[in-house]
Legacy VTK file of the C-alpha trace (Angstrom):
# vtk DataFile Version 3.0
C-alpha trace
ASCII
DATASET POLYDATA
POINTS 300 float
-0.770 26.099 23.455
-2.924 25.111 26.495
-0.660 25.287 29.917
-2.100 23.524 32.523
-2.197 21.348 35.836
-1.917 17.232 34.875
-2.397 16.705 38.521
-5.549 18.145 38.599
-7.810 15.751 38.525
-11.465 17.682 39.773
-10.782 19.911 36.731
-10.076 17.660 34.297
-13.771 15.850 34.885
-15.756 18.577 35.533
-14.612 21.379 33.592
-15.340 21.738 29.888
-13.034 23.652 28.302
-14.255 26.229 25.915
-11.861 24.418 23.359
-12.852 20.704 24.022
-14.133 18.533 21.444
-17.152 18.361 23.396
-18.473 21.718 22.732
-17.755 20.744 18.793
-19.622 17.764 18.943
-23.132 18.813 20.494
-24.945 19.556 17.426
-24.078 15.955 16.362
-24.651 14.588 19.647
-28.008 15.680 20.068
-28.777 14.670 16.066
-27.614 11.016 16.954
-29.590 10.819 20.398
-32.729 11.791 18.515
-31.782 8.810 15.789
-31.200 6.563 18.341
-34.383 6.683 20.114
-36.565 6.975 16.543
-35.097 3.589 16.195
-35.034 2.495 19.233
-39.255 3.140 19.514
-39.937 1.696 15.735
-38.054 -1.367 16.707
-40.177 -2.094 20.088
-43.553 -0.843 19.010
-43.255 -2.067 15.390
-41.397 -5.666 14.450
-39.971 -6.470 17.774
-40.123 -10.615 18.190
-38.591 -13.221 19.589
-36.765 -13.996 16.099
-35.784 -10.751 15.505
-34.359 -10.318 18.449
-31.868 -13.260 18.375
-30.644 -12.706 15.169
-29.644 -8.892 16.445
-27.292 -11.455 18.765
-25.545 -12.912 15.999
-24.854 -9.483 14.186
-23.608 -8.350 17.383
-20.845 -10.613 17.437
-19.956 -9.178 13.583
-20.568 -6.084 15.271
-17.996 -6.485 18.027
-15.080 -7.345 15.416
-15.644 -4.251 13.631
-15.333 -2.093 16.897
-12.056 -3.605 17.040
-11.059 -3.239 14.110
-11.798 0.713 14.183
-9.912 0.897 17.714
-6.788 -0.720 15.507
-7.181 2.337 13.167
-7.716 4.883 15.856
-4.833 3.747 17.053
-2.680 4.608 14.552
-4.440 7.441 13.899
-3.584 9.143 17.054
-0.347 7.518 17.039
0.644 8.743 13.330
-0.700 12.598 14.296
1.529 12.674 17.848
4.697 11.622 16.287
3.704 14.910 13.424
3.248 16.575 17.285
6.329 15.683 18.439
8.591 15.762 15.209
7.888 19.193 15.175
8.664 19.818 18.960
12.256 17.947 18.281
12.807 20.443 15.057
11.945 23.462 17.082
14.449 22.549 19.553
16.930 21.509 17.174
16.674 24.975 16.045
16.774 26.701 19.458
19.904 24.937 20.335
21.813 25.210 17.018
20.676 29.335 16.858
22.298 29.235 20.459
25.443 26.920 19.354
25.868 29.454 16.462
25.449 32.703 18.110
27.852 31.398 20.897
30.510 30.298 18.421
30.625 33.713 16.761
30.131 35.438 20.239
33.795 34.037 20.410
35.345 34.285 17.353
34.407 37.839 16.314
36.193 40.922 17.618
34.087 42.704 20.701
34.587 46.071 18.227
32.822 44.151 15.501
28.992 45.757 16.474
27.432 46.243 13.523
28.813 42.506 11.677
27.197 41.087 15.603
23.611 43.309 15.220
23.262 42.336 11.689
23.993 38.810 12.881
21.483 39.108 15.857
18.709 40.578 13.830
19.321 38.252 10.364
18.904 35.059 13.354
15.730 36.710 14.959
13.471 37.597 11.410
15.115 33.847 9.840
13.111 32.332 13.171
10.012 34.818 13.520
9.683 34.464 9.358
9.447 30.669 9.697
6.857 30.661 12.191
4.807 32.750 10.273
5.665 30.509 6.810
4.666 27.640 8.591
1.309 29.006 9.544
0.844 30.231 5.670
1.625 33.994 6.297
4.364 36.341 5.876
6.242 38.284 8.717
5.599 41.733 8.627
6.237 44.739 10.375
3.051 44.746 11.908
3.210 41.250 12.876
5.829 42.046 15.097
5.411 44.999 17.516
6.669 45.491 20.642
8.656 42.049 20.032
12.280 42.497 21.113
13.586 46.231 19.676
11.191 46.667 16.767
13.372 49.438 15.716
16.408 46.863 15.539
14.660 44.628 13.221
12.623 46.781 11.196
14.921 47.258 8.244
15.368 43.557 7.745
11.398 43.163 8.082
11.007 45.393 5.331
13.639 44.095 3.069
12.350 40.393 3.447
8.356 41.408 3.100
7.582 40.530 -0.465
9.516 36.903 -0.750
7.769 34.455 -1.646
9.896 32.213 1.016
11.136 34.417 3.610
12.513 31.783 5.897
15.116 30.715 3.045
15.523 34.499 1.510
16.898 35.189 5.225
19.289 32.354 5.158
20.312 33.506 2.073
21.568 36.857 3.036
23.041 34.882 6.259
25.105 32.694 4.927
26.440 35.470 2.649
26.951 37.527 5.097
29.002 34.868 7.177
31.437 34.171 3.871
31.689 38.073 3.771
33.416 38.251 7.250
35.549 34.865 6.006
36.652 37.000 3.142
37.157 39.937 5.334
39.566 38.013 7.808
36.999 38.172 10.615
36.438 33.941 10.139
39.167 31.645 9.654
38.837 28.634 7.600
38.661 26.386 10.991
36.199 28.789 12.713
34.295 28.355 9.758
34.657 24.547 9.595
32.758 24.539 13.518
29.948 26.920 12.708
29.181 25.514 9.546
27.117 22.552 11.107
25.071 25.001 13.052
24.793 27.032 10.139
23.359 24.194 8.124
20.948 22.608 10.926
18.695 25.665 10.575
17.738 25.351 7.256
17.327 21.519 7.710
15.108 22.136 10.280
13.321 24.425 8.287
13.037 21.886 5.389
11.584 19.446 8.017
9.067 21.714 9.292
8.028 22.006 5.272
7.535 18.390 5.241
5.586 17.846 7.842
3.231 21.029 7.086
2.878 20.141 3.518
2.271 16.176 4.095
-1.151 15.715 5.612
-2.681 12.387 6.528
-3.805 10.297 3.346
-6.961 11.690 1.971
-8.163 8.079 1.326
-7.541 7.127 4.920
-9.080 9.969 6.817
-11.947 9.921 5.172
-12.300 6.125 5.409
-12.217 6.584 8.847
-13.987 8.849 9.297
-17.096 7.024 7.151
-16.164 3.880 9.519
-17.226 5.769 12.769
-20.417 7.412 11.337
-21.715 4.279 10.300
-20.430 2.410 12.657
-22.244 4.683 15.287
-25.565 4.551 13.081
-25.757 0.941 13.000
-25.123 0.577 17.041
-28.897 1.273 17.356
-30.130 -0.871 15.052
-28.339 -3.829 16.772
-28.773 -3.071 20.075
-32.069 -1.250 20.753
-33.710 -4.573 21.729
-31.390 -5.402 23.829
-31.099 -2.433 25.546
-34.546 -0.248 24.911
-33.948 3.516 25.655
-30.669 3.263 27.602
-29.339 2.898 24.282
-30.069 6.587 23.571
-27.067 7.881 26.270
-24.702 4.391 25.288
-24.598 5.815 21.450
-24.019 9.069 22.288
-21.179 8.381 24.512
-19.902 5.903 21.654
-19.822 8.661 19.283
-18.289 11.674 21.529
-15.358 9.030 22.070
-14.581 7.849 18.661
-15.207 11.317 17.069
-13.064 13.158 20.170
-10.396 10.580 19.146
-10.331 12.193 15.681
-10.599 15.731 15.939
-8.081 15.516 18.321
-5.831 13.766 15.726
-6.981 15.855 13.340
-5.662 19.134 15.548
-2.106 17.853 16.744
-1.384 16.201 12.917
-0.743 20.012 11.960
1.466 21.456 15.179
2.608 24.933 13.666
-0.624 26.652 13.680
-2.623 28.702 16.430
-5.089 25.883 17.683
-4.903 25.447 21.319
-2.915 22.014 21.155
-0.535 23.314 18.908
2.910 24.156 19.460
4.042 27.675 21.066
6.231 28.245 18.042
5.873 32.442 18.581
7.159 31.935 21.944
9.725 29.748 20.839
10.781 32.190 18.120
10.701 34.820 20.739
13.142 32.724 23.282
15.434 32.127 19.900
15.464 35.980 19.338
16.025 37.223 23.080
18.783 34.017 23.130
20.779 35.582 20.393
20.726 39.339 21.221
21.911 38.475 24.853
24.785 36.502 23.576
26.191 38.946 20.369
25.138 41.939 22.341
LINES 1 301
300 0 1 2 3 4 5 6 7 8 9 10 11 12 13 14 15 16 17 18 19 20 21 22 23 24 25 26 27 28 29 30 31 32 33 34 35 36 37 38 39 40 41 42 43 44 45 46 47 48 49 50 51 52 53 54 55 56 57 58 59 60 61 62 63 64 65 66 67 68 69 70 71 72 73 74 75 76 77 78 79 80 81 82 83 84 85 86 87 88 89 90 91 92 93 94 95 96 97 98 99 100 101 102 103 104 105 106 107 108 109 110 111 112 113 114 115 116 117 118 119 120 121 122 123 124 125 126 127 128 129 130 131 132 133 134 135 136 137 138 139 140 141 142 143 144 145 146 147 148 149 150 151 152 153 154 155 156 157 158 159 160 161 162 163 164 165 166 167 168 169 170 171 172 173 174 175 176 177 178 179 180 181 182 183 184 185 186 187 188 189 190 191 192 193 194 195 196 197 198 199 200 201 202 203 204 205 206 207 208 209 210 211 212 213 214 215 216 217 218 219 220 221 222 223 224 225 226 227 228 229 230 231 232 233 234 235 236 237 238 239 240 241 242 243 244 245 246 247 248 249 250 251 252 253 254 255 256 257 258 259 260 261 262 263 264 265 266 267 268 269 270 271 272 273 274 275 276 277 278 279 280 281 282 283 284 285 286 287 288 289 290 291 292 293 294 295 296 297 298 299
């Protein structure tokens, strides 16, 4: 994720960022500016009149409607993709706070001579988080994956147990959860101590169900590529009405038409998937890494 300066205004304007949408969009830019002015000279040199030229006026007011009408849809583009942003900020929070709630809750219930149950805790916690980061980007947690990450030798057993499942995030829980009814049955956990962590317990694997939904629901096929046909020809036709009007200036207007709209989708596009590594997506390794270093310092 980008970290940067919002007051910084010079920057901002004058700065392009190696992973702007402008850099994306310069082979296309310069393939519409050449359209625009091929049009722009057959309509001046070639059938330009007095009649032609007031019925471009007429079309322009058509014209006008449908640029509202794809603002209305950008709209709720952007609008639908940030609240996929943001869902999936809440749910990695929701996590970070329940992993702390949890690891708090046992901090007090269990015995200070209870090491190994709180490492096996600590290090069950730290893969379950790590693991869903890397489920959510499509991959698996591995050994590899995770060096020089909090004590690599401390976690290396469970990384190796959990490599091959097909779900690692829930294969973790799994163990967890059975793990926590062990100590019940030991006498480590009363019923009532259960009865408080149990909500904890069970927010991490909603969250992780959540984070499933949102990563395996994209945008409407139908819709994005509506949209996206809306804007293309909606971009090629803005010559075609306007050229008279405007002779060459409409060359730099249509370009700047089309690095707007287009910038408003790929940026929609980016932010509607938040849990992998594009540069507007969310930190979720550093997250995951907070989680981790949160629970070892409280069961350690």
């Amino acid at each position: 994720m980008i970290t940067y300066n919002p007051k910084d205004w010079f920057t901002f304007i004058f700065k392009i960022h190696r992973y702007e949408t402008f850099r994306q969009l310069i082979p296309l830019m310069l393939g519409v500016s050449v359209y625009a002015g091929l049009i722009t000279y057959l309509e001046l040199h070639t059938f330009l009149n007095a009649d032609s030229k007031e019925l471009t006026k007429s079309i322009s007011t058509i014209f006008s409607i449908l640029g509202f009408t794809l603002s209305l849809m950008l709209v709720f583009r952007t609008n639908s993709a940030y609240d996929r942003w943001w869902e999936g900020r809440k749910l990695w929070g929701d996590l970070t706070n329940s992993s702390r709630a949890f690891a708090a809750h046992l901090n007090g219930i269990l015995n200070f001579s209870a090491v190994d149950e709180r490492r096996k805790i600590t290090a069950l916690m730290s893969c379950f988080t790590y693991a869903l980061r890397f489920h959510l980007k499509g991959e698996k947690m591995q050994q590899a994956s995770l060096e020089n990450e909090l004590d690599e030798q401390f976690l290396s057993h469970y990384i190796s147990k959990f490599e091959n499942e097909s779900n690692q995030p829930l294969a973790i829980y799994k163990e967890l959860v059975a793990f926590i009814y062990a100590l019940k049955t030991s006498g480590f956990i009363s019923e009532h101590d259960m009865y408080i962590i149990k909500s904890d317990l069970n927010k991490m694997i909603e969250v992780c169900g959540a984070c499933e939904r949102i990563k395996s629901t994209p945008i409407p096929f139908s819709y994005s590529a509506f949209l996206k046909k809306f804007i293309f020809f909606y971009v090629m036709l803005f010559p075609l009405i306007y050229a008279m009007h405007m002779s060459y200036f409409i060359i730099p207007v249509t370009v700047f038409i089309l690095y707007v709209l287009s910038s408003i989708e790929l940026i929609a596009e980016e932010i509607e998937n938040p849990f992998d590594d594009a540069p507007n997506d969310l930190p979720t390794f550093k997250m995951a890494k907070n989680i981790a270093l949160n629970v070892k310092m409280i069961l350690d």
